[in-house]
C-alpha positions as CSV (number, residue, x, y, z in Angstrom):
1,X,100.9,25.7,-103.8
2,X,96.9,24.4,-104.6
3,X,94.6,26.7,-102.6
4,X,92.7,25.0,-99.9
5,X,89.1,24.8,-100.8
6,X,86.4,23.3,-98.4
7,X,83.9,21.1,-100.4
8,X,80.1,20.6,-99.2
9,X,77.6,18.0,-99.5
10,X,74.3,19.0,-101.8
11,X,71.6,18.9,-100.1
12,X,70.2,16.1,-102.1
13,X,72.9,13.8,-101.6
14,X,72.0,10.8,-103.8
15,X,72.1,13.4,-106.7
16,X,76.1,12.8,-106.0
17,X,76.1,9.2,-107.2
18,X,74.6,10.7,-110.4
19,X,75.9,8.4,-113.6
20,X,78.3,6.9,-111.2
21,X,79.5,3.3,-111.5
22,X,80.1,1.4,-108.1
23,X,82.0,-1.4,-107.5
24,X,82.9,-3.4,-104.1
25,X,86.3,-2.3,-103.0
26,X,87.8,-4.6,-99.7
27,X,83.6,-4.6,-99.0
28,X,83.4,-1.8,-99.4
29,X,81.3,0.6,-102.1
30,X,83.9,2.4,-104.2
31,X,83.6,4.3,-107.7
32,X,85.0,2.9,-110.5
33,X,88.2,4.4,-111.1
34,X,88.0,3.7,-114.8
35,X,84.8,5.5,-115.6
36,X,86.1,8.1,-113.7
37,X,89.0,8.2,-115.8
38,X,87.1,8.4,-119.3
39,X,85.0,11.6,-118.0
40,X,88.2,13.5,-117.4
41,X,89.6,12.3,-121.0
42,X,86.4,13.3,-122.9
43,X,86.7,16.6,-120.7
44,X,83.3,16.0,-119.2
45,X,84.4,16.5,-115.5
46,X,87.4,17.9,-113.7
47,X,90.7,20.1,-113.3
48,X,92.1,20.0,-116.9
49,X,95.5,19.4,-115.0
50,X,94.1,16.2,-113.9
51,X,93.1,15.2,-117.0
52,X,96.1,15.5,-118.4
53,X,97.9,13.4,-115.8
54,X,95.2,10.6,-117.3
55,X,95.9,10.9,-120.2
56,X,99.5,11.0,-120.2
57,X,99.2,7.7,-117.8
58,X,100.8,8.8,-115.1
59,X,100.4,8.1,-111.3
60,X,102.5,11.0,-110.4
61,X,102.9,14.6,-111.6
62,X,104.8,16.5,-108.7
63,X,102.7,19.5,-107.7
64,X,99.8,18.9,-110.2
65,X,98.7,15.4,-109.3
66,X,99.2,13.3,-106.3
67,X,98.2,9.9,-107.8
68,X,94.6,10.6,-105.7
69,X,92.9,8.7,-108.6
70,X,94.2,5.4,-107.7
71,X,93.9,3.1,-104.4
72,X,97.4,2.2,-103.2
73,X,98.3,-0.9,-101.9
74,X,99.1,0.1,-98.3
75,X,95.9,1.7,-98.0
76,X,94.9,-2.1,-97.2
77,X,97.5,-2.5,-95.1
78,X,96.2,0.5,-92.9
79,X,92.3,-0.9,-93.3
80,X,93.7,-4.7,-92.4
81,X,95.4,-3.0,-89.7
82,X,92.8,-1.0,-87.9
83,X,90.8,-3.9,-87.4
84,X,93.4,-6.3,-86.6
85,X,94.3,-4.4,-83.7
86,X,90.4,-3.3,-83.6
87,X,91.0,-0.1,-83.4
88,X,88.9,2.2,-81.7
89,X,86.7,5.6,-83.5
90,X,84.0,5.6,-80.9
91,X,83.4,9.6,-80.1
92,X,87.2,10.6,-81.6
93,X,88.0,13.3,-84.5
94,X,89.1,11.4,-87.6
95,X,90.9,13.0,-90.4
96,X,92.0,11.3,-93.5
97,X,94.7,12.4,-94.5
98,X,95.5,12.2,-98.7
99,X,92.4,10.3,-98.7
100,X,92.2,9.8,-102.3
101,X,88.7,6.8,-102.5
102,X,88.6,7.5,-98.9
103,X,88.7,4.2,-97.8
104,X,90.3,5.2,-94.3
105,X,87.7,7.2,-93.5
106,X,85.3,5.2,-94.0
107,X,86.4,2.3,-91.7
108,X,86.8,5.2,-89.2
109,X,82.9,6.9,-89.9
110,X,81.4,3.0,-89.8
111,X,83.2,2.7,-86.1
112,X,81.1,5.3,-84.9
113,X,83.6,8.3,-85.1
114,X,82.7,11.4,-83.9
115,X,84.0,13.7,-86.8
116,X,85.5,12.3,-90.4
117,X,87.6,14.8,-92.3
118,X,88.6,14.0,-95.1
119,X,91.4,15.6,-97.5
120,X,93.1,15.6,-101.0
121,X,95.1,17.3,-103.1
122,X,93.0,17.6,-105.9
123,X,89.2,18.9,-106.0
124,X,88.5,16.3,-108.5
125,X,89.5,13.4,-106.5
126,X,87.0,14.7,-103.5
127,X,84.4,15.4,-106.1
128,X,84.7,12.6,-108.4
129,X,85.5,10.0,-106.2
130,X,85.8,10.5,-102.2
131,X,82.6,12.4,-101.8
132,X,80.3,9.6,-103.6
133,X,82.4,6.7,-102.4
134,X,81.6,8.3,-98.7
135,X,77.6,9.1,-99.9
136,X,77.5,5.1,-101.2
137,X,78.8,4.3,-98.1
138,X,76.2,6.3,-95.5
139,X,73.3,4.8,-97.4
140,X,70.3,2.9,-95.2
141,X,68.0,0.8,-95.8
142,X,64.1,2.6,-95.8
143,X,63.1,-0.7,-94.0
144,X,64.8,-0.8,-90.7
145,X,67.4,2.5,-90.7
146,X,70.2,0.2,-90.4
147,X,73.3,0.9,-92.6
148,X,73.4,-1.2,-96.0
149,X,76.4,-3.8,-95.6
150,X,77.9,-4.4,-98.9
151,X,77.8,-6.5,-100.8
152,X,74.5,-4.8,-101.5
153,X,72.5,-4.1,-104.8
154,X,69.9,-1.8,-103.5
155,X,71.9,1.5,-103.8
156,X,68.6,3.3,-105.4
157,X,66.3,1.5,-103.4
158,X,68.1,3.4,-100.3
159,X,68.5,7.0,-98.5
160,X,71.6,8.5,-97.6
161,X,72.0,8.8,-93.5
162,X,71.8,13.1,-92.8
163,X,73.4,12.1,-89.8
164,X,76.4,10.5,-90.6
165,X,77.1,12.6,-93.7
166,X,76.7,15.5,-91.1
167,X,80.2,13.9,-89.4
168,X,81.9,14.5,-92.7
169,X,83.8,17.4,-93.6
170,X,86.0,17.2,-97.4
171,X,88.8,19.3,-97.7
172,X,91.0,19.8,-101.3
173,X,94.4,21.6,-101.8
174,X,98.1,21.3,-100.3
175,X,98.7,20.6,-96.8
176,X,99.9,23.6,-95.5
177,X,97.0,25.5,-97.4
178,X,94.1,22.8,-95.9
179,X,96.2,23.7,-92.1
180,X,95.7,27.2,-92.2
181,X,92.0,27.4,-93.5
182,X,91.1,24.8,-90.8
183,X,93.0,26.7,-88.3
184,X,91.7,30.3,-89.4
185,X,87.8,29.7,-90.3
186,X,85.3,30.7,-87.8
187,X,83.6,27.5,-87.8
188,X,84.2,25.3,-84.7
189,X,87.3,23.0,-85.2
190,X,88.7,20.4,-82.8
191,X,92.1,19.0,-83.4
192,X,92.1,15.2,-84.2
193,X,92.5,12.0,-82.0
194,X,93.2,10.1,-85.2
195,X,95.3,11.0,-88.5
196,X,95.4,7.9,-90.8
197,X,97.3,8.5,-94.0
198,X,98.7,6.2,-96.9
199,X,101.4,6.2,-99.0
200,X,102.3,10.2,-98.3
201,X,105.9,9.6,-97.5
202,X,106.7,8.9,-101.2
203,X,109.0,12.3,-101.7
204,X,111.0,13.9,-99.5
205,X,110.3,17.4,-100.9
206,X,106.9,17.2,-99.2
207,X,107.8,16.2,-95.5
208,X,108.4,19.3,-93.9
209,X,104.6,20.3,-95.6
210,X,103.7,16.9,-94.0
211,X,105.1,17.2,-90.6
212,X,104.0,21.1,-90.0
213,X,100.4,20.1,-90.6
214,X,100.8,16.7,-88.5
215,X,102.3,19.0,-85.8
216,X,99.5,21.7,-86.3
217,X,96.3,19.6,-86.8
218,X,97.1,16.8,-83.8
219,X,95.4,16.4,-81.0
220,X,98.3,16.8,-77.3
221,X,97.6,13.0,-77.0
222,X,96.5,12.2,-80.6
223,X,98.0,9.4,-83.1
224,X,99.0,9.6,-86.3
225,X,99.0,6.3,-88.0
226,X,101.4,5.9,-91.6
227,X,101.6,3.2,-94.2
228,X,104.1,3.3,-96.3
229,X,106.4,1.1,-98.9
230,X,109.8,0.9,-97.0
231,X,111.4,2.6,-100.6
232,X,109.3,5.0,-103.5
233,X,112.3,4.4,-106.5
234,X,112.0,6.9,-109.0
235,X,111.2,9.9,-106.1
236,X,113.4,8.8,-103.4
237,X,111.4,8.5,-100.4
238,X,110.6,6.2,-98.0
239,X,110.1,4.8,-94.2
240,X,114.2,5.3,-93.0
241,X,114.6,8.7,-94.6
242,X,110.9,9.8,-93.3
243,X,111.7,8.4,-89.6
244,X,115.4,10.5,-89.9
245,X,113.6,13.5,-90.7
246,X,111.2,13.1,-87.6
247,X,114.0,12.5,-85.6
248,X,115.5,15.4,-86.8
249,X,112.7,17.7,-86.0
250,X,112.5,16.0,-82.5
251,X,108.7,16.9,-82.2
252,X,107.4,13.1,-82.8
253,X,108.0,9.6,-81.7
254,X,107.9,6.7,-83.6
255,X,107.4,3.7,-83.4
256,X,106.9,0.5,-86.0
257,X,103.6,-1.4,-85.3
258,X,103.7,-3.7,-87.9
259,X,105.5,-4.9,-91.1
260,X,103.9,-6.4,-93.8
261,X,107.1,-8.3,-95.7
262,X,105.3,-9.6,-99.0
263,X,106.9,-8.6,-101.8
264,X,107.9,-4.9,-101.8
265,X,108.4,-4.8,-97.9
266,X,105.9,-2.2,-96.5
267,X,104.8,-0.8,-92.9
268,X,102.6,0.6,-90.7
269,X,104.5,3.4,-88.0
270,X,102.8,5.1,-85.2
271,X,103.2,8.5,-84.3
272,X,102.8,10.8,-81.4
273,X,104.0,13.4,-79.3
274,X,107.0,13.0,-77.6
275,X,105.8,14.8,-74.5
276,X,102.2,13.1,-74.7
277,X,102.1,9.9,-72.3
């Protein structure tokens, strides 16, 4: 299992979006996964596992990488979905859960969250790609102090906000490794109102990891919200088989909230406590 590692913010932040190429991502600021991918093939950044994932063109190497390098589809769904319903951050704990480009988060730390954690299973997706897609993201403008709404061009012209990077906390390593070092450390922790998480539920060898650190890191009357293809062929997993194994475990409740039926049907399931009201 990868070893949970806490990763922290420089103290000069902009040094983070160092030789980094940005591009606008559902309006949002979001590294370009390609350049990314060229420093790990030259070797110039990164776990060498990684880099071999990349270049053996694979989204998926069970145990070694978790596809973290690449923004999946329902990852919209989630985003279109939090402010369809407009969703509400103010004051909660947020944690992002698989995070990957950290997109989740983000909506979360722009509606005023309280707390944005953020977590992946490789170090070199929170180094390479969440931390300076979240840094690119807390930028302000030296004129009025007001957050930079992309589409904007002035990334250099701008300073990074200390205070909202101060909400942010970045996490690597395998679920049940990220649990206990959250759970353990002697810095203050709150469990989360909010878990967002995309495109987890892919393989069934991974849900009791999932649902012990869903059960662990929740809030009494927190939500957990999933999006998820209904089927993942090639790994077997999917929404039925990940609802029958909550069942099973008759800690959660779940319910569907929405179902997104273009092409490859997809959803979005809500999750709680069965005892919370």
């Amino acid at each position: 299992l990868k070893a949970a590692k806490e990763h922290h913010v420089p103290e000069d932040a902009s040094q983070i979006l160092e030789n980094k190429t940005m591009e606008m991502v559902a309006g949002l600021y979001s590294v370009k996964i390609s350049t990314v991918e060229k420093l790990l093939l030259d070797g110039l950044c990164g776990e060498d596992l990684v880099s071999k994932s990349v270049s053996a063109h694979s989204d998926l190497v069970p145990g070694v990488y978790e596809g973290g390098l690449k923004i999946w589809e329902c990852t919209f769904d989630l985003m279109d979905y939090c402010c369809e319903t407009e969703m509400q951050f103010t004051d909660k704990t947020v944690l992002d859960l698989g995070c990957g480009a950290g997109l989740l988060g983000i909506v979360a730390l722009r509606g005023k969250a309280k707390e944005v954690h953020f977590q992946d299973y490789n170090s070199t997706v929170i180094e390479e790609i969440t931390l300076p897609n979240i840094v690119a993201n807390c930028r302000v403008d030296r004129d009025d102090g007001k957050i930079s709404k992309p589409p904007s061009k002035r990334l250099k012209k701008a300073k990074c906000s200390p205070d909202l990077l101060a909400k942010c906390r970045f996490f690597s390593g395998e679920w049940s490794k990220v649990s206990h070092l959250l759970l353990s450390s002697s810095k203050p922790f709150s469990k989360y109102d909010l878990i967002l998480t995309s495109e987890t539920i892919y393989n069934p060898d991974y849900y009791g990891a999932l649902h012990d650190a869903l059960s662990q890191l929740l809030a009494e009357h927190g939500r957990v919200y999933v999006a998820s293809k209904a089927h993942y062929f090639g790994v077997g997993g999917g929404v039925p088989l990940f609802e029958k194994f909550i069942e099973e475990r008759n800690v959660f409740r779940t319910n569907t909230v929405k179902i997104i039926d273009k092409g490859l049907k997809r959803f979005i399931i809500e999750m709680a406590f069965k005892f919370s009201s």
